[in-house]
N, C-alpha and C positions, 0 to 999 in steps of 0.2 A: 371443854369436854367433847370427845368426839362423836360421831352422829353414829346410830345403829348401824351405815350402811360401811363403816370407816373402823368399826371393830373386829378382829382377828375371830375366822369364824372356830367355834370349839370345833375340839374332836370329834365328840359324838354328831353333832351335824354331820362334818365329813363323810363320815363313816356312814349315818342313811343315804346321803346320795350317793356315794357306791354303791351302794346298795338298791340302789332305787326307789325307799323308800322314806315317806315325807313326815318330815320333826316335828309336825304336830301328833302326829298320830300315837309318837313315843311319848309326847307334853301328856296327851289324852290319856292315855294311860296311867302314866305317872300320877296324874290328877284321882282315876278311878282308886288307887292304892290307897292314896290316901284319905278321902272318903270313906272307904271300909274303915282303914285304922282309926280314923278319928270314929266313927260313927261305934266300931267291935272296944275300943278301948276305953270310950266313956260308960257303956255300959258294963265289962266282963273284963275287961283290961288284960285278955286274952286274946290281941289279933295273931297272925300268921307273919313269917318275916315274909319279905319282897319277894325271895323264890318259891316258898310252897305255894304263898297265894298266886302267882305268877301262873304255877301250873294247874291252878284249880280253875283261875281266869279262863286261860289257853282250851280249858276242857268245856266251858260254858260255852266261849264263843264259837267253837268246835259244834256242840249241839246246835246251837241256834242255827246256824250256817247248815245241817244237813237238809233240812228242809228246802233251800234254797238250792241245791246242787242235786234233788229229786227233778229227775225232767218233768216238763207237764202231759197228761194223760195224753194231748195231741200234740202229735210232733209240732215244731217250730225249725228255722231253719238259723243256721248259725254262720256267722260271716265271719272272714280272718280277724276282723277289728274285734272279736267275741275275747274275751280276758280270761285267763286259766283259770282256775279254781283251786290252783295248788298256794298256798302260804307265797308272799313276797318275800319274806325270808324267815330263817329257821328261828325255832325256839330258842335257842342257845342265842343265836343271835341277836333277835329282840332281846331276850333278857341282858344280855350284856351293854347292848341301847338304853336299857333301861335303868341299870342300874348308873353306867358312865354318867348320862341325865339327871339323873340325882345327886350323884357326890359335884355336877359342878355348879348345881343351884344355888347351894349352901345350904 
């Protein structure tokens, strides 16, 4: 059997580091989905598919994050190595990360 580092990497990998961004972070997600469903489906067997919750997600971590992007009352000084505040990549695009991820789990 070949060793993890000797396996064909999937697509969806490929595809965040083009992107720049790192495949745990799609896992991570992944993982919070399915938490909801198992947790909304044992009790109401009513959850949301992957893309409504997807953008209900996008809208929570959206809030939580404005707080953090409020400067503080006293200036601070910001240096080039300071990281944007704009998304790593678009919505469309995580969710297509996210879904690719899925269909190749099994």
């Amino acid at each position: 059997m070949p060793n993890q580092s000797q396996l064909p990497e999937s697509n969806w990998r490929k595809q965040c580091r083009s992107l720049g961004l790192d495949p745990q972070e799609v896992k991570a997600v992944s993982g919070r989905y399915d938490m909801y469903k198992s947790y909304t489906d044992a009790r109401t067997g009513d959850s949301l598919s992957l893309e409504r919750w997807y953008k209900w997600y996008r809208v929570e971590k959206l809030s939580e994050g404005h707080a953090m992007q409020t400067p503080p009352e006293q200036a601070c000084s910001v240096g080039p190595e300071a990281m944007p505040d704009t998304p790593v990549v678009s919505e469309a695009d995580f969710l297509h990360l996210l879904q690719s991820y899925r269909q190749t789990r099994g």
